[in-house]
Every structure is written in C-alpha cells, then in structure tokens.
C-alpha atoms as a printed R data frame, in Angstrom:
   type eleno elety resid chain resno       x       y      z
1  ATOM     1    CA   UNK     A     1 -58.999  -6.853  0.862
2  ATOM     2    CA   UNK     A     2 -57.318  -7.566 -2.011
3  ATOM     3    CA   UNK     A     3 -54.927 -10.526 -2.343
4  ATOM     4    CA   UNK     A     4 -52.754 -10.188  0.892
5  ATOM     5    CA   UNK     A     5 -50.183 -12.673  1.521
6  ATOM     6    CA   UNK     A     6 -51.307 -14.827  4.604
7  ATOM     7    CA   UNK     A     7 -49.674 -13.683  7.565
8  ATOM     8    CA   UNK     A     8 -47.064 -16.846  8.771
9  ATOM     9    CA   UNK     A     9 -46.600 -18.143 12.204
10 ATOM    10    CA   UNK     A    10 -43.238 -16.547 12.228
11 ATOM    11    CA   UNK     A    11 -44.491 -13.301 11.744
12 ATOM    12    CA   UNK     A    12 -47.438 -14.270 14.166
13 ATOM    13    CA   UNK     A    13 -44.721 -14.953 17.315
14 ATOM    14    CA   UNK     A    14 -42.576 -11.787 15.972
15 ATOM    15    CA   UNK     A    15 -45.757  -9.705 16.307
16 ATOM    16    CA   UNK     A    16 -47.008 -11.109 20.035
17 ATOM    17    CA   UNK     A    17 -43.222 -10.663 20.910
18 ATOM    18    CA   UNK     A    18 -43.226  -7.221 19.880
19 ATOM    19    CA   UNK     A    19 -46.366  -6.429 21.687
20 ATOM    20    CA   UNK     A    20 -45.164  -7.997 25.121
21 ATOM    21    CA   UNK     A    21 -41.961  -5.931 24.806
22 ATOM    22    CA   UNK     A    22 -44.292  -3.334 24.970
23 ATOM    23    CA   UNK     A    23 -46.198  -4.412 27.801
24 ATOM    24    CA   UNK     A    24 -49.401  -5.422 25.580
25 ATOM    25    CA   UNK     A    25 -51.391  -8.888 27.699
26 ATOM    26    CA   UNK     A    26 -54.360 -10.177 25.841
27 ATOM    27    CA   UNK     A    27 -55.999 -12.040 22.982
28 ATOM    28    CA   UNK     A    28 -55.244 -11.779 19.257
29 ATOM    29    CA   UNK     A    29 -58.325 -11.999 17.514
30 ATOM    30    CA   UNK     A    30 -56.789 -11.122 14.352
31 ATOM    31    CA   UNK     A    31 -53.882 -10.219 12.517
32 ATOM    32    CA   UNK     A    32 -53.097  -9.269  8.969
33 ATOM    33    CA   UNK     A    33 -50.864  -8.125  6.714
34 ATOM    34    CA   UNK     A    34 -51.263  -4.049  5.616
35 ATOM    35    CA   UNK     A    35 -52.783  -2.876  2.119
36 ATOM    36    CA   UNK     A    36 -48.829  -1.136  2.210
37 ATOM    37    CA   UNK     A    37 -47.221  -4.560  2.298
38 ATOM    38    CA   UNK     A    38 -43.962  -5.008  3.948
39 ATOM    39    CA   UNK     A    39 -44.093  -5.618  7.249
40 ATOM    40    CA   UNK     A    40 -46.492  -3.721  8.357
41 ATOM    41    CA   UNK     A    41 -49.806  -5.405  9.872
42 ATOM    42    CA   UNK     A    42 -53.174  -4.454 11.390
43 ATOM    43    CA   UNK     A    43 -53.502  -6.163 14.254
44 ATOM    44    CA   UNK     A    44 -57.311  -6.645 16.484
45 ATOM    45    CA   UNK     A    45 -56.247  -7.254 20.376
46 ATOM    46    CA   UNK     A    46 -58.388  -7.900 23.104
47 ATOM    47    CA   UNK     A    47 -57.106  -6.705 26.649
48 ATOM    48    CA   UNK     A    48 -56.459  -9.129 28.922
49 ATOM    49    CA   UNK     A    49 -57.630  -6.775 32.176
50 ATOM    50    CA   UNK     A    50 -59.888  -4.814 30.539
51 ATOM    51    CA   UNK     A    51 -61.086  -6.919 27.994
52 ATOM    52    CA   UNK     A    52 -60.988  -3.608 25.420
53 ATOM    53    CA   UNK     A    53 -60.770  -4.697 21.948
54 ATOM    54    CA   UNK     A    54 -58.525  -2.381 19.721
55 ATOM    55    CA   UNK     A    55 -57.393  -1.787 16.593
56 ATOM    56    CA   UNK     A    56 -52.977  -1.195 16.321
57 ATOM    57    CA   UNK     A    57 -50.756  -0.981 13.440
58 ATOM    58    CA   UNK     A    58 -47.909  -2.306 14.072
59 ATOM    59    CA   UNK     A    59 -44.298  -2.098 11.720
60 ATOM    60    CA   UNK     A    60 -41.792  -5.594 12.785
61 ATOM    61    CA   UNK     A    61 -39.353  -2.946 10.313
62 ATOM    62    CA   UNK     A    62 -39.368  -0.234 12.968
63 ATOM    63    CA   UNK     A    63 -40.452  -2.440 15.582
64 ATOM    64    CA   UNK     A    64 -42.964   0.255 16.516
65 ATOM    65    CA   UNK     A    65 -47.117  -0.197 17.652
66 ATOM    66    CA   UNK     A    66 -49.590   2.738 17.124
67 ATOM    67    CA   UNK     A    67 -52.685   2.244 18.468
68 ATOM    68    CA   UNK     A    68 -55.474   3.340 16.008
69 ATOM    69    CA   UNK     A    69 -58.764   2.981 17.800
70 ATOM    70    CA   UNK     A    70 -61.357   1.047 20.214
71 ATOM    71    CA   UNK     A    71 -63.431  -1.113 18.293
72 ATOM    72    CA   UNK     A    72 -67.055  -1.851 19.719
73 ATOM    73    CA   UNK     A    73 -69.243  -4.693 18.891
C-alpha cells in the first residue's frame, strides 16, 4: 500500500467517536489511512449484533461514513 502514514491513536478515538455518533457498535479490526491522504480512512468493522464484517470509508473532514461493502472470510 504504499508508504501510508500510520494511523495515530488520536485519529483512532476521532474515528470510533464518529462511528458511535452514528450509531455504529462493534469491533475495529482495522483502520487505515486512504491512498487519497487527508483524512480520509478505510476502516474494517465487525458488528457487534450481527457480527457482519464491513468495509466503510470514512472522511473525520466531513465527518461523514459510507459504507462500501460486506467482506466475507
């Protein structure tokens, strides 16, 4: 993936903070930063009543989340 700045543990909370706003319960099973840059991430979630896993982009600029799609194993 290139050489993508590690994503902090500022950004980290920012990121679960955003997705709680938005209703969002579950595990993070990974987060990073987007080819784009910015602050714009990908973000892997795990549902914490479904136990889904999904793929989201997610902007802390526009403080917006789109999900992309399901990811199976």
């Amino acid at each position: 993936m290139g050489n993508l700045a590690t994503v902090t543990p500022a950004e980290t909370m920012k990121l679960v903070s955003l997705f709680r706003k938005n209703g969002f319960r579950g595990e993070y099973a990974s987060i990073a930063h987007c080819e784009t840059g910015g602050e714009d991430y990908t973000v892997v979630m795990v549902d914490a009543k479904t136990s889904v896993k999904g793929l989201f982009h997610a902007s802390l600029a526009d403080h917006t989340i789109q999900f992309q799609h399901v990811i199976t194993n």
